[in-house]
N, C-alpha and C positions, 0 to 999 in steps of 0.2 A: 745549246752551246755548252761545250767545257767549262770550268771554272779558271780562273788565270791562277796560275802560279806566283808565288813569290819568290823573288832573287834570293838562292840559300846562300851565296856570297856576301850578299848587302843588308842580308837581317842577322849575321853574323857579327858584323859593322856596326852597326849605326841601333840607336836606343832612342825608341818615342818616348817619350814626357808623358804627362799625364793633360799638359796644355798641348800638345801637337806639336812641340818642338822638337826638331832632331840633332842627336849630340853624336859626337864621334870624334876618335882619337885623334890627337894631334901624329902628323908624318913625322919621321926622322930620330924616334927613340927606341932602334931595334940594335941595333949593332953599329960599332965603331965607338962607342961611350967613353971609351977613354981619350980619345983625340977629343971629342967635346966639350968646352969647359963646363962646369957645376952649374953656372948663370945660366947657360944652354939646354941644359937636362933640365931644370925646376921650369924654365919657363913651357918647354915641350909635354911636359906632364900633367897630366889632366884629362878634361875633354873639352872641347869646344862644339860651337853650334855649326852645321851647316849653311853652307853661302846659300845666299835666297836665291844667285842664277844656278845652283847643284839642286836646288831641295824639291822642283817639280821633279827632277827627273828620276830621284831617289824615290821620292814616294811612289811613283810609277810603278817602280823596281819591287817596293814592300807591298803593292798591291792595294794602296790606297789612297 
């Protein structure tokens, strides 16, 4: 059998830990920045964890 691939879109995305946790940008900090207030941009900034019902399906995607 072939080897599976990994999703080149969602390991673009998404950063494994060194514990197997998976982190990934917050939505909503690309463009329109100035209609959103400063409270809004600081709290969007970052990275956060993926949701436990996204993270089977992402690791699927990253091939593990």
């Amino acid at each position: 059998m072939p080897k599976n691939k990994s999703h080149s879109g969602i390991k673009k995305r998404i950063k494994v830990t060194g514990s197997g946790k998976l982190l990934r940008q917050k939505a909503g900090l690309r463009h329109r920045l100035e209609v959103k207030s400063s409270e809004k941009t600081r709290r969007l900034s970052g990275t956060t964890e993926v949701s436990r019902a996204d993270a089977k399906r992402v690791r699927k995607l990253l091939g593990r």
